[in-house]
C-alpha positions in Angstrom: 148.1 144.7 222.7 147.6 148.5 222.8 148.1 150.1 219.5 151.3 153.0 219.1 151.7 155.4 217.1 154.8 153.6 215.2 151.9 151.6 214.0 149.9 154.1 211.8 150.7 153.6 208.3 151.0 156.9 206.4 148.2 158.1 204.3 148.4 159.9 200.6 146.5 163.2 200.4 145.7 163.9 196.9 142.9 166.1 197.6 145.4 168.5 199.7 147.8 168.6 196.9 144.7 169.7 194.1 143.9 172.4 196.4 147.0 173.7 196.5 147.4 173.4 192.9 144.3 175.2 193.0 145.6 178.0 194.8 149.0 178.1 192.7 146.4 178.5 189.5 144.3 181.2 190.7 147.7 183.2 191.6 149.4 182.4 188.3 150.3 185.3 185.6 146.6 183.5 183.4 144.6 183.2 187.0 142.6 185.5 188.4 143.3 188.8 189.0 142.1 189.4 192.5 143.7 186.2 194.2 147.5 187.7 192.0 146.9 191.4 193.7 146.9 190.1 197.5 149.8 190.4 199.6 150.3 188.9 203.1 148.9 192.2 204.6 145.8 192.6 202.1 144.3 189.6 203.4 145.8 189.4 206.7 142.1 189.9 208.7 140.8 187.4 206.4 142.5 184.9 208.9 141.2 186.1 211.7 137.9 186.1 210.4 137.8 182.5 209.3 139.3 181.1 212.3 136.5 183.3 214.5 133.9 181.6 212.1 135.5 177.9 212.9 135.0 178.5 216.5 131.5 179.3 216.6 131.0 176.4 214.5 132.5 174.1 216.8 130.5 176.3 219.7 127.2 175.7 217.8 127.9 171.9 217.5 127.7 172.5 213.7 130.1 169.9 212.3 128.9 170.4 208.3 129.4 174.1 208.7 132.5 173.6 210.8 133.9 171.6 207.9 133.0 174.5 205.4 134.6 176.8 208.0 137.9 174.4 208.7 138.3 174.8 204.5 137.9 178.2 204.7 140.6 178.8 207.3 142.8 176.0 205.1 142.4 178.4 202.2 144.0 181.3 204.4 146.7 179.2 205.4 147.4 178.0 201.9 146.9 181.3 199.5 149.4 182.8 202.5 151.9 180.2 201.6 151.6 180.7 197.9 152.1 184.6 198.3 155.5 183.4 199.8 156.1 181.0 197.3 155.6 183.4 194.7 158.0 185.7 196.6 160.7 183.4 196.8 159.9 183.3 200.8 158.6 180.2 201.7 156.3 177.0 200.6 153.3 175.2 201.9 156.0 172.0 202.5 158.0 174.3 204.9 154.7 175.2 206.1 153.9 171.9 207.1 157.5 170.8 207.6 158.2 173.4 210.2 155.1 172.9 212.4 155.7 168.9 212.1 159.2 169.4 213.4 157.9 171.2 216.3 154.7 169.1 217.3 157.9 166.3 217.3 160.2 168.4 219.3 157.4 169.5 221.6 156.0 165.9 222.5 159.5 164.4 224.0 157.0 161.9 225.9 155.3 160.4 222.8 158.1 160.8 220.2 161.2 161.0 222.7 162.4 159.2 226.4 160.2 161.9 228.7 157.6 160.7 230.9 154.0 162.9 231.1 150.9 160.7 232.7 148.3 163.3 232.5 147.3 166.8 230.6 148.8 168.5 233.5 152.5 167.1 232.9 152.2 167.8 229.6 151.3 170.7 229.6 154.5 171.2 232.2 156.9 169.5 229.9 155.3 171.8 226.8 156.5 174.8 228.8 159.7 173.2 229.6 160.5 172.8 226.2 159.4 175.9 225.0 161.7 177.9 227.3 164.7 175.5 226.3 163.8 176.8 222.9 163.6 180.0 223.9 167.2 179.3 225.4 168.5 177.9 222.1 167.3 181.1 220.7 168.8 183.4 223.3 172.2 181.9 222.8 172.4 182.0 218.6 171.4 185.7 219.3 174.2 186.1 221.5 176.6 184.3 218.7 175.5 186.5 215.9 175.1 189.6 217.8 171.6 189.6 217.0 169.3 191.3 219.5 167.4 188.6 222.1 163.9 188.5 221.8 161.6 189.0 224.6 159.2 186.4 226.3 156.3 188.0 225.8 157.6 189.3 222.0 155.9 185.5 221.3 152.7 187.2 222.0 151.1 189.0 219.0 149.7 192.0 220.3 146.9 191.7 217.5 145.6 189.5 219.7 142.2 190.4 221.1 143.2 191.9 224.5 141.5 189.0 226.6 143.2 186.4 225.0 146.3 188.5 225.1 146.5 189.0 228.7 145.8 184.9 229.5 148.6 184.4 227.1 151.3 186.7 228.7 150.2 185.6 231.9 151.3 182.0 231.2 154.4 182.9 230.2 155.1 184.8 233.1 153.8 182.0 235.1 156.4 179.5 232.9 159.4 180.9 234.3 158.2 181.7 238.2 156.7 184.6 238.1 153.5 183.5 240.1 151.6 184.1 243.4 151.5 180.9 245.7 147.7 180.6 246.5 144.0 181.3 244.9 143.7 184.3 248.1 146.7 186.0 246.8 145.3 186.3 243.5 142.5 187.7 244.9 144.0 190.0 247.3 145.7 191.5 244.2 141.9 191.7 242.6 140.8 193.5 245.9 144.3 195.7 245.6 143.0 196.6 241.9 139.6 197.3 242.5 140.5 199.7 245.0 143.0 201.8 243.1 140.2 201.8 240.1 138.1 203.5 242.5 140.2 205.8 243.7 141.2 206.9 240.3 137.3 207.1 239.1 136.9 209.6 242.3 139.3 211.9 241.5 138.9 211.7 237.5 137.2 214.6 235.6 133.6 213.6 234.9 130.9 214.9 232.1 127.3 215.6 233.3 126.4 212.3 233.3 129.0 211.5 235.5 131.4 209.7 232.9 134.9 210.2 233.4 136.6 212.3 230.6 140.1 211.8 228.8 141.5 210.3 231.9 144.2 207.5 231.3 144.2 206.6 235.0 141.3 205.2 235.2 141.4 203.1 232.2 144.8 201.5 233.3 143.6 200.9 236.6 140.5 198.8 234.9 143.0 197.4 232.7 144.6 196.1 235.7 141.7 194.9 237.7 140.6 192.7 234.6 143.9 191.2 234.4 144.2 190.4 237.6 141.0 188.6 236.8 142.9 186.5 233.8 145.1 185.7 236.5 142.2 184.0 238.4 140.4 182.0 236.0 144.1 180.5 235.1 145.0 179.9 239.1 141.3 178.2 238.8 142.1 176.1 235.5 139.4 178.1 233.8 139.8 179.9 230.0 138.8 183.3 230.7 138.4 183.6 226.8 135.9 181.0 226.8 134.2 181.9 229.4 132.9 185.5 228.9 132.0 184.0 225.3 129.6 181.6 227.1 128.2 184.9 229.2 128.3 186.7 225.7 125.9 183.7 224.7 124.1 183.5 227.6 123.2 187.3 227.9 122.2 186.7 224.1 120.2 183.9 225.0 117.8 185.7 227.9 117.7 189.3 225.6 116.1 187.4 222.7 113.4 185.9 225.7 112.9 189.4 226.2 112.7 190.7 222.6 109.8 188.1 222.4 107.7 188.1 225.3 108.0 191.7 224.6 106.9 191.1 221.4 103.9 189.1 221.7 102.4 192.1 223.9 102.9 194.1 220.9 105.5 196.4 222.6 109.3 196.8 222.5 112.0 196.7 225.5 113.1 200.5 224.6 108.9 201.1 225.4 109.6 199.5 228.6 110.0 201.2 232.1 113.4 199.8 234.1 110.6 197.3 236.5 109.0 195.8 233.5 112.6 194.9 232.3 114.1 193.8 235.4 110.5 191.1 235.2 111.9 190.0 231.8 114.9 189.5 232.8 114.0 187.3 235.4 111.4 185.5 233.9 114.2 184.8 231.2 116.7 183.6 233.7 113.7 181.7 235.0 113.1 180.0 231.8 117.1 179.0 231.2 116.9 177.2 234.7 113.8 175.3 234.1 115.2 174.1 230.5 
């Protein structure tokens, strides 16, 4: 008989409740005095920081740092909830309460009647609900007079642009707003490129032909690398994910040439633009062979 979920037996936590007693110490009036200074926007990049360090953890395969990392990004997410606390806000129990209402209300097919088979339905049903939230929270604006918040208002825009545009894109893709086939997203992509280089043609340029306080062209980039979002998500691909990889890949074959540059006693600024190009492919050369 296949296990459910109504079978797991819930577990105490004691270590999650020292640490936030932890927290509440260092931020009492006898604590320390840095942790009772911050305020949710002192410490504010902290988060980002830490959850940045998690991934490449996870990326490196690095499960004892990840787990230093994970507690790191737990301390951001608690000290944040003790600010509130302290501020007559919010607590680390409406924290967790919140979120556990809405991984409930998001998962109709493991906690409700809806039917999902695969990731793809899902995924389906999670936008399905989300809009219908989105509706609930359309129609209380409308009772209270309160102004309606946008789709994309969701979107943080402190997010880094990349990740940004995949996320907007979805949502714009949740409610229709999508082109039918793989070739019309990259008809739009041939559409962008042009109107980049049209704009980089007529654009100013210094004497090294760079292009000089000229707003055109950098929205028509803008625009050719969204429409590029678009086609890693029409291809199932996470563009975010994927120029890290490159990122790590380009890192990868520029140390192979740092060395073999090295060990003939000479560095790559030294070198002419052939004897780079060589490294380079000797260094793809040596990534294929491993």
């Amino acid at each position: 008989m296949t296990a459910s979920w109504r079978d797991i037996e819930t577990t105490e936590h004691p270590a999650f409740d020292e640490f936030v007693k932890t927290i509440a110490c260092l931020r009492a009036p006898d604590g320390c005095p840095w942790d009772r200074e911050q305020t949710h926007e002192s410490i504010a990049r902290n988060m980002i920081e830490e959850a940045y360090e998690a991934v490449d953890a996870i990326e490196s395969r690095d499960t004892t740092h990840l787990r230093e990392e994970l507690g790191d990004v737990l301390m951001q997410v608690v000290l944040q909830s003790q600010i509130a606390e302290d501020a007559g806000e919010f607590t680390i129990d409406d924290v967790c309460r919140e979120v556990n209402e809405k991984l409930v209300r998001r998962h109709p097919h493991v906690f409700g009647e809806a039917a999902a088979d695969d990731s793809s339905a899902v995924l389906e049903l999670w936008d399905q609900v989300k809009l219908a939230e989105k509706g609930a929270a359309d129609a209380k604006a409308d009772e209270t007079g309160a102004e309606r918040e946008s789709l994309l208002d969701a979107v943080p825009k402190a997010f880094p642009s990349l990740l940004q545009a995949q996320k907007i894109s979805k949502k714009a893709v949740a409610v229709g707003f999508e082109w039918e086939t793989l070739d019309d997203v990259w008809a739009q992509v041939d559409e962008e490129v042009a109107e980049l280089k049209e704009a980089f043609a007529r654009a100013p340029k210094n004497a090294k032909g760079k292009v000089e306080n000229d707003t055109d062209v950098e929205l028509e980039l803008g625009d050719v690398l969204f429409s590029l979002v678009n086609v890693a998500r029409k291809m199932g691909v996470d563009a975010e994910s994927a120029l890290r990889a490159t990122c790590g890949k380009f890192r990868s074959r520029w140390s192979f040439m740092e060395g073999a540059a090295w060990a003939q006693g000479r560095r790559l600024d030294d070198m002419t633009q052939p004897e780079l190009e060589d490294l380079w492919k000797q260094a793809k050369a040596a990534e294929f062979s491993a």
